[in-house]
N, C-alpha and C positions, 0 to 999 in steps of 0.2 A: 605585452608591456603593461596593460590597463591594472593585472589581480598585481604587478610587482610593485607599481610607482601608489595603487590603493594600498599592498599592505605597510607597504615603506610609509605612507602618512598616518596611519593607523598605527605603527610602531610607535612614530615622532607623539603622536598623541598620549598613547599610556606614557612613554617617557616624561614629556611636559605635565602630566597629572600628578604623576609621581614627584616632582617638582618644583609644583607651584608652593612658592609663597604666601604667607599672609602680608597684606599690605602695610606698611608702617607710615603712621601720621604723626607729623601733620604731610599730607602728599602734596608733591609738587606737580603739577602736570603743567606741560607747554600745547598750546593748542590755539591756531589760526592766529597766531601775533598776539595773544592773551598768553597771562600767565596766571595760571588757577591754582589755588591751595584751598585744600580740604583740613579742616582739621579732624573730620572721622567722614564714615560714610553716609552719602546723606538720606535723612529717613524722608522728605517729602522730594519730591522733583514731579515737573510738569513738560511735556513734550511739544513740539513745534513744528510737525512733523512725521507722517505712517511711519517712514524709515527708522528713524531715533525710536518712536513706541515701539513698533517691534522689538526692537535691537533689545531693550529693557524686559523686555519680556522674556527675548531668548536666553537671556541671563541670567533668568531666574528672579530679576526683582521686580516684576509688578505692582507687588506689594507695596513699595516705594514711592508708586505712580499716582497721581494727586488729582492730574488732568491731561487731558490731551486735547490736542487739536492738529488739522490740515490734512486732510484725511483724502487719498485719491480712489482708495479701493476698499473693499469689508476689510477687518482686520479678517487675518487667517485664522482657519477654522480651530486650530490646539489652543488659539487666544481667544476664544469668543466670550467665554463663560466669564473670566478675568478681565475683558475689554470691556464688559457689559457693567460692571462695578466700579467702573472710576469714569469720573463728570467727564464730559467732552465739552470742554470750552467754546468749541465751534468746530463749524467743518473745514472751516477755510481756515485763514487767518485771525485768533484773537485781538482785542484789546490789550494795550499794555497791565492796563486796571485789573484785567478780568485774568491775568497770567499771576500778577505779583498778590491777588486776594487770597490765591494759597497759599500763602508763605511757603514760597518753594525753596531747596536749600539749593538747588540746580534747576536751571532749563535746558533742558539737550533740544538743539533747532538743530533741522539738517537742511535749512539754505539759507545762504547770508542775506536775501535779501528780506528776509524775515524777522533775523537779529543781525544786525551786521553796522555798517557805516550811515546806510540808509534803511534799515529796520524798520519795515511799516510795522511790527509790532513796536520795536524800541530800538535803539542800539544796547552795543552789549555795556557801553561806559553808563547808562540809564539804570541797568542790571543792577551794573557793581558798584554802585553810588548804594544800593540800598544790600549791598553785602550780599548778590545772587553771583553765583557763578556761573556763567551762559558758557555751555560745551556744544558748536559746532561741530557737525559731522566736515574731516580733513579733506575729505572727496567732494566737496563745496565751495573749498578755499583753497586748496594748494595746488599748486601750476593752473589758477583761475583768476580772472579779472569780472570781480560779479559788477564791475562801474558800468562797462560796457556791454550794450545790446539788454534788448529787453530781459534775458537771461543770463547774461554772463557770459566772455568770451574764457574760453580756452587758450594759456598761452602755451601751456604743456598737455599732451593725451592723457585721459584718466589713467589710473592706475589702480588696479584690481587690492593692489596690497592697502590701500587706503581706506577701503571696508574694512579688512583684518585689523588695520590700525583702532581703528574706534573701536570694536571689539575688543582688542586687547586693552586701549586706555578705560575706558566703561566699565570693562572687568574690573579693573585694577582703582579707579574710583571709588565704586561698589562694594572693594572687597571680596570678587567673586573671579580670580585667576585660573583657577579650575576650569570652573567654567569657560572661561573665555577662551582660553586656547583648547579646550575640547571641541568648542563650536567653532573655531578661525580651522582646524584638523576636518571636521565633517565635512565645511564647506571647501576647502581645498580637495577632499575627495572626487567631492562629487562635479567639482570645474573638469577633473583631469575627467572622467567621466564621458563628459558630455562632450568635451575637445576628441575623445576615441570616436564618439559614434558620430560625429561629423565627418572626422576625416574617413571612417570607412566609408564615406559617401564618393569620395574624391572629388570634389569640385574642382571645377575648372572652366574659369572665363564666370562665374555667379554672381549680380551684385541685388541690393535690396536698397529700398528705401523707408527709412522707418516716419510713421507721419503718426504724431501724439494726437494734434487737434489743430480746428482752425478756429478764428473770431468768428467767421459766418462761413456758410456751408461753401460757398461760392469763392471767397476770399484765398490767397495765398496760403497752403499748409504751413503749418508748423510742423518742422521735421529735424531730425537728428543732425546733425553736423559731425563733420569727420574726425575730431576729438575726445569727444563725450563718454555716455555710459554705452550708449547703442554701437558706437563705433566697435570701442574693445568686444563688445558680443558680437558683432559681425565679423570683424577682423580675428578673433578667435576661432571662431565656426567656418572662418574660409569665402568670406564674402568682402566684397567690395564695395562700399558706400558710396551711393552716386551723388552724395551732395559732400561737398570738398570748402564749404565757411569752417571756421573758425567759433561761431558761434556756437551757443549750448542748443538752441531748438531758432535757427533763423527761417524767415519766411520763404518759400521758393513758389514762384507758380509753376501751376501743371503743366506749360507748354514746355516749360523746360526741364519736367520730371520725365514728359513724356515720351523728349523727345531721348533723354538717359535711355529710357526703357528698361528699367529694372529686371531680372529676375524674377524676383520678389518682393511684395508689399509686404510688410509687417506695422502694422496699425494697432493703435494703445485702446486696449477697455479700461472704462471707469466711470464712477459712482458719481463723481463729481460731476457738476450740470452747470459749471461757470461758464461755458461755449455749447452751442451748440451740436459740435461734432465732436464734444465728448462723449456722445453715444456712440458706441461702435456700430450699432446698426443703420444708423444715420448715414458713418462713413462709409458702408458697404452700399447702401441704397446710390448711395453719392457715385459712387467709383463705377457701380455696372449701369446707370443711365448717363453722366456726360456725357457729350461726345467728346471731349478728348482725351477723357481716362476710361472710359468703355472699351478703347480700341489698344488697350496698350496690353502687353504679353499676359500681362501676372496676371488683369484681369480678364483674358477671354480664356486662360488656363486655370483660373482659382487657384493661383497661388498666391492667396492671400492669407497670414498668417495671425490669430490675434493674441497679442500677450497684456497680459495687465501692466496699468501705466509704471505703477510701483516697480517692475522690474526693469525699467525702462531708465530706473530714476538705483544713482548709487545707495543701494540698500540687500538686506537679505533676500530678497525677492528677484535680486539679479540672478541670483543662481537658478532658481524655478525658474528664468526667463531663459536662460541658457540650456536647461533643459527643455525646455519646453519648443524652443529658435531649432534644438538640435534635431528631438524626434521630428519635427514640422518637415523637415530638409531631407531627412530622412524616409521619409514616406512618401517626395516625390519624384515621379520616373521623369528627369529633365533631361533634355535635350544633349545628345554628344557635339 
């Protein structure tokens, strides 16, 4: 089925190449309850967000890119040489000041609560008071309640086509259509891909727990919740998430991870040092001395799995994390 449904998306792709449009302005774009107009494409924009700068990058406009910031992992390595030449406003979160001194003609954020209603950098109405258009990533906002919970509740499951969507609208922002449904066609390959070498696992009865970071090493994890990005990778790959909130990453403690007893641990690396157990080896050091995550399957098995946060987080990195979810599962001899 894998070489028919790969060349069937590789068909759709030259077709759509074949096809794309040039963008006509002034553009109208709808996005996250905003309504944005372009009157061309824009030659500065500043990022609020890995996700969003990648996304820019894949697109072909770097060029475009003025500054970035919120960074959770390196940029990837095809971006290094190009990431290395535009300022980085911060690692974290910027200042409003230090985002609007570039005269940006766009901010692409990809989490509301960065530009949003309560934008610790601004809201987006702060934006467009001074004539910026602020493009949220739709995998942020839509079937999402960012008021509630430290991250945002989920009131609908992500949806995988919400990556594809920002792609496609960014393309088409930018002027770069081609592109953008060339790159929405590669990454559609490569999901059906890694959905094959999953299922030739056949699992049965597997669940995971995915644990980003904690406040302090000891403290309740912060872990995926049953709607999110981690969800749809686990629930694609054949796994079952042992934590069932509604929240984007809510607190669970161990005893009652422990007593789930996952399958599998899949634990976030990254660059960022805002917590503690954003070190992944922290986390591992943590998991094989408690006593009550010492004694649980995944880790007296090592099945512990690590993927970088960013894939963790709706972005092009979801798909390396699915690949990455996939080979992991893949390689081990589990239990009938």
């Amino acid at each position: 089925m894998l070489p028919r449904v790969t060349a069937l998306l590789t068909g759709i792709g030259f077709c759509a190449l074949a096809h794309a449009a040039p963008t006509h302005y002034p553009l109208t774009v709808q996005n996250c309850g905003s309504t944005l107009t372009f009157q061309q494409a824009p030659a500065r924009s500043v990022t609020i967000g890995q996700a969003a700068t990648e996304m820019l990058y894949a697109l072909g406009v770097g060029d475009k890119v003025v500054g970035t910031s919120l960074w959770f992992n390196s940029v990837l390595a095809q971006y290094k040489a190009q990431n290395d030449r535009i300022e980085r406003l911060a690692n974290n979160e910027p200042s409003f000041e230090a985002v609007i001194a570039k005269r940006p003609q766009l901010v692409a954020a990809e989490l509301e609560w960065v530009v949003g209603p309560q934008g610790v950098v601004g809201t987006r109405e702060q934006f467009h008071e001074l004539k910026i258009p602020t493009y949220l990533l739709p995998s942020d906002c839509e079937g999402k309640d960012n008021l509630v919970g430290a991250d945002g509740t989920r009131l609908e499951p992500f949806r995988i086509e919400t990556i594809y969507k920002s792609i496609s609208q960014l393309a088409e922002i930018f002027d770069v259509q081609a592109r953008g449904q060339q790159l929405n066609d590669e990454l559609k390959a490569r999901l059906a891909k890694s959905v094959a070498t999953a299922q030739s696992k056949a699992l049965k009865q597997a669940s995971a727990l995915v644990w980003f970071s904690s406040a302090e090493m000891a403290s309740d994890p912060y872990v995926a919740g049953h709607k999110g990005v981690p969800q749809f990778m686990l629930e694609t790959l054949g796994l079952s998430n042992v934590v069932q909130s509604d929240e984007e990453w809510p607190a669970v403690g161990w005893e009652t991870i422990a007593k789930a007893n996952p399958t599998f641990l899949v634990i976030a690396r990254m660059d960022r040092r805002r917590y503690p157990a954003d070190d992944h080896e922290k986390k591992l050091a943590f998991l094989r001395s408690d006593p009550v995550t010492r004694n649980m399957d995944a880790v007296k098995n090592n099945r512990i799995i690590i993927i970088d946060a960013l894939a963790l987080q709706a972005s092009l990195r979801t798909f390396d994390g699915l690949e990455q979810l996939a080979g992991a599962i893949d390689g081990y001899d589990l239990p009938k």
